[in-house]
Phi, psi and omega in degrees: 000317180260030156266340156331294205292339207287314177292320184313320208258336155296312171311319181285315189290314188288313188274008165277328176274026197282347175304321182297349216272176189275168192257152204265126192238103183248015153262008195245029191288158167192142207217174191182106160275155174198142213235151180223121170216110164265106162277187214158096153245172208206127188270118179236152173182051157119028159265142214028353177220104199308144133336116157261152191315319174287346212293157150267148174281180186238113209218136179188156153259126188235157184234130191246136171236134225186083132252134160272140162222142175248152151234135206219117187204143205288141200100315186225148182207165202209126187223170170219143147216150193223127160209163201248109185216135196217171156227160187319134177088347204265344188229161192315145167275035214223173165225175214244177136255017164292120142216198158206043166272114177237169161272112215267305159216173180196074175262147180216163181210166180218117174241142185241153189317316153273040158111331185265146182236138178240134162223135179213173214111185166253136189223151159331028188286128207229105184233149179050243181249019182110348191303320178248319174213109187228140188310334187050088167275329176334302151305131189301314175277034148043203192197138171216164199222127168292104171208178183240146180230121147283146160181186209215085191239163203208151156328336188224346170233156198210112160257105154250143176247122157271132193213156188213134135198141186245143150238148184281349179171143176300138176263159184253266246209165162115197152253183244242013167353135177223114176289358172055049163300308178256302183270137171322298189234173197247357159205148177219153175207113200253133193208111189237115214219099167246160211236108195248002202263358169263159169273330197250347197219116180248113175237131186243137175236160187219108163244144169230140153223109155277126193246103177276130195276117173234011180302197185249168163265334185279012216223332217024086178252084198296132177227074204284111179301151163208124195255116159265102180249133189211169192164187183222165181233130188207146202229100183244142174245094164270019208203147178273356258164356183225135178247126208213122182222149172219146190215165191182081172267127235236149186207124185200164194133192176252165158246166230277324193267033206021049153262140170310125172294113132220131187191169200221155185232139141223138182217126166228142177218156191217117200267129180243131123281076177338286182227208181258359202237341197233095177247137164251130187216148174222149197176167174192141153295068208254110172250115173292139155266186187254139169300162173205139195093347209276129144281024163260005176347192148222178197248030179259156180260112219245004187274147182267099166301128143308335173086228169254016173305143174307028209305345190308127176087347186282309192278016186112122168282358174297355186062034188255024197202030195259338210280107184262146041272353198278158189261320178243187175270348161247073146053338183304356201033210208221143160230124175249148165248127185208163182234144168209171180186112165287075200278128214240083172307292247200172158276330178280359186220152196205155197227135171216137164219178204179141194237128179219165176209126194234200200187168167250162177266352162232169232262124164208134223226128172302202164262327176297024175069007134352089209285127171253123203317160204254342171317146158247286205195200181217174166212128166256132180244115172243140195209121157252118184246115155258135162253156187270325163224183177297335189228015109341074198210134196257155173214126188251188170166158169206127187238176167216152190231132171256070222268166160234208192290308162300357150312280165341301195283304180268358181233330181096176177091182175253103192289358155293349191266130168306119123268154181180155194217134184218144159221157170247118163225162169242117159270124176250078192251046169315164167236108209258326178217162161221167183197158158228141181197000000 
C-alpha cells in the first residue's frame, strides 16, 4: 500500500509541474526511422558452460532484425522499436502463426527548459558502465524495462529516479501475486546521481532496491524479498592519456529464503594511451561469494548479485562467470585479473586481445573436507573489427579458456577438454529517412 501511494503522489509532482514543460513548437518537429539486422554465427565448444570429455561442440546463426522510430519536438520525444531475434532454421519458411516479434521499446518522454524530465514506458536502462542496469546489447534480444524516470539533467548534473512495478495481468479483486513470466521482479526502485563539473574527475552514486515476489500463490498472497544495492563510480584523468576507474559496491537485504545479504563489488581499471593507435589496459575484478563446504559457514548470504547487468565481457567473453545472480554454479563468486591491448591498424580496422585469470573469492571444501586451490583457469580473448561502411560493421573473435581442477569442481565439465569459442557478425544499422519540419 505505501508503495501504491508512494508512486501515486511521484506522478502528481511531476505532472503538477507541467506549466514548466516547454510550448509546443511546430516547427520544430523532427522524426528518424532506422532498421538494424545482425546475424551472428558462433562456434560453441565450452562457451558459458566447460565441456566434458565427450561433449560436442555446437554451431548455429542467430539474428536481431529492429526497427526503429523517434520522435522529437521541444519538449517532447517519443520513441518505438520492434524487434525480432531467431536463429537461422528455428521457423518455417511457408507461413505461419508462430511469431516472436516484441516490443523493444515504446516510450514518451516531457522535458522542460530547465533541465527536468519525465519518461515512461518500456525503456533503456542503462548507468555507467553497466555493471547493474545495463542495455546487455550484446545479447540479441538485448533487455528493456516498464518504468517511469524522474530525473533532473544538466551540463554538470545527472538526477535520475526510477520506480517499476509489474504485474502478470489485470486483476478485478484478490491479491497482487506476481508470477514474474516476463520480468525477474515485482519492483524496482533506482536513485541516480553524476556529478560532470569537474575536469578531470567524474564521480556517480547509485542506489537500487529489487523487490523479489516470495509470497505463497495458491493463497495469492504477495510477499517481497527486496535486495539493496548501493555504491560509487568514480572516473579520475590525472594524465590526458591516462584513465583511472574504480567502482565500489555494497550489497545488503533478504533473499527469496530469508537470509540476510552482505556481499560486495570492487572493480579497479587503468586506460594508458600509449600512442593514438595504441591503448593499454589493466584492472581486476572481485565479487564476493558464499563459502561452500565450510562447517564455519556463517547464515548471512555473501554472493554478489550483478542485477540486470551487461556481463558479456567484463568478466572473459566465453561468459563463463555469468549465469546470474550467481558468478559460479557454487556461489563461490569470482576474482578476475586481466591485460589487455587495443590496436587501431587502419581507421576502419582495429585488433584487441586480453588475457584474463580467474580465481574464486571464497573458500570452498571438497566432500572429504578438502580445500580446494581458489585457482579456476586463465582466458585469451581475440577480437577483430572492420568497418565496411559508415553504418556497416564486421566483427570476428576468438577465444579460449583454460581451466583446472577447481574449474572442474565448481563450474563442472573437463579441464583437459580444449574449450574454446570463435563468432562472426555483421551489424547493418542505417538510418533509412529522417525529416524536419
Amino acid at each position: 500500500m505505501k508503495l501504491k501511494l508512494f508512486l501515486f503522489f511521484s506522478v502528481l509532482i511531476s505532472v503538477s509541474g507541467w506549466s514548466s514543460f516547454a510550448q509546443e513548437n511546430d516547427k520544430a518537429n523532427q522524426i528518424s526511422v532506422g532498421i538494424q539486422v545482425r546475424p551472428r554465427a558462433e562456434y560453441r565448444n565450452g562457451y558459458k558452460t566447460p565441456l566434458n570429455k565427450d561433449d560436442k561442440s555446437a554451431g548455429f546463426i542467430n539474428q536481431r532484425a529492429r526497427l526503429s522510430l523517434e520522435y522529437q519536438r521541444e519538449g517532447l520525444s517519443a520513441g518505438l522499436s520492434l524487434q525480432n531475434v531467431s536463429v537461422w532454421g528455428e521457423y518455417p519458411i511457408s507461413n505461419t502463426n508462430k511469431s516472436n516479434t516484441v516490443v523493444n521499446e515504446a516510450w514518451a518522454q516531457l522535458k522542460s527548459r530547465n533541465g527536468f524530465f519525465m519518461k515512461f514506458g518500456r525503456q533503456v536502462l542503462h548507468y555507467n558502465d553497466g555493471r547493474l542496469l545495463s542495455v546487455a546489447d550484446w545479447n540479441q534480444a538485448a533487455r528493456s524495462h516498464d518504468a517511469l524516470k524522474l530525473g533532473y539533467q544538466t551540463s554538470m548534473h545527472q538526477l535520475d529516479f526510477v520506480l517499476a512495478y509489474n504485474q502478470d495481468s489485470e486483476k478485478n479483486s484478490g491479491g497482487s501475486y506476481y508470477y514474474a513470466y516476463g520480468v525477474p521482479y515485482k519492483t524496482l526502485q533506482t536513485l541516480y546521481y553524476q556529478y560532470n563539473g569537474w575536469k578531470n574527475f567524474n564521480p556517480s552514486f547509485i542506489f537500487i532496491n529489487v523487490g523479489l515476489e516470495n509470497g505463497q500463490p495458491l493463497k495469492n498472497e504477495s510477499k517481497l524479498a527486496n535486495i539493496q544495492t548501493m555504491g560509487t563510480n568514480l572516473i579520475y584523468n590525472p594524465l590526458k592519456n591516462l584513465r583511472l576507474h574504480g567502482i565500489g559496491y555494497y550489497q545488503s537485504g533478504k533473499t527469496k529464503n530469508d537470509m540476510n545479504i552482505s556481499a560486495y563489488m570492487l572493480s579497479l581499471k587503468a586506460e594508458y594511451d600509449a600512442t593514438k593507435q595504441l591503448k593499454l589496459t589493466a584492472g581486476t575484478d572481485l565479487l564476493s561469494g558464499e563459502e561452500y563446504g565450510s562447517p564455519d559457514a556463517n547464515d548471512s548470504y555473501n554472493a554478489f548479485n550483478t542485477l540486470y547487468a551487461g556481463n558479456h565481457g567484463f568478466y572473459g567473453v566465453m561468459d563463463l562467470f555469468i549465469d546470474a545472480p550467481y558468478r559460479t554454479s557454487m556461489n563461490v563468486g569470482i576474482w578476475d585479473k586481466y591485460l589487455g591491448t587495443s590496436i587501431k591498424i587502419s581507421p576502419k580496422t582495429a585488433l584487441e586481445l586480453n588475457y584474463h585469470h580467474f580465481s574464486i573469492a571464497s573458500d570452498a571444501y571438497e566432500m572429504m573436507g578438502e580445500k580446494l586451490k581458489k585457482g579456476l583457469g586463465s582466458e585469451i580473448d581475440l577480437q577483430f573489427d572492420y568497418t565496411l561502411l559508415k553504418d556497416v560493421k564486421l566483427t570476428c573473435g576468438y577465444s579460449a579458456f583454460l581451466g583446472t581442477k577447481t574449474m572442474d569442481y565448481v563450474k563442472g565439465g573437463d579441464h583437459k577438454k580444449w574449450q574454446d569459442w570463435a563468432f562472426m557478425s555483421i551489424n547493418v544499422n542505417p538510418r533509412i529517412f529522417s525529416a524536419k519540419w
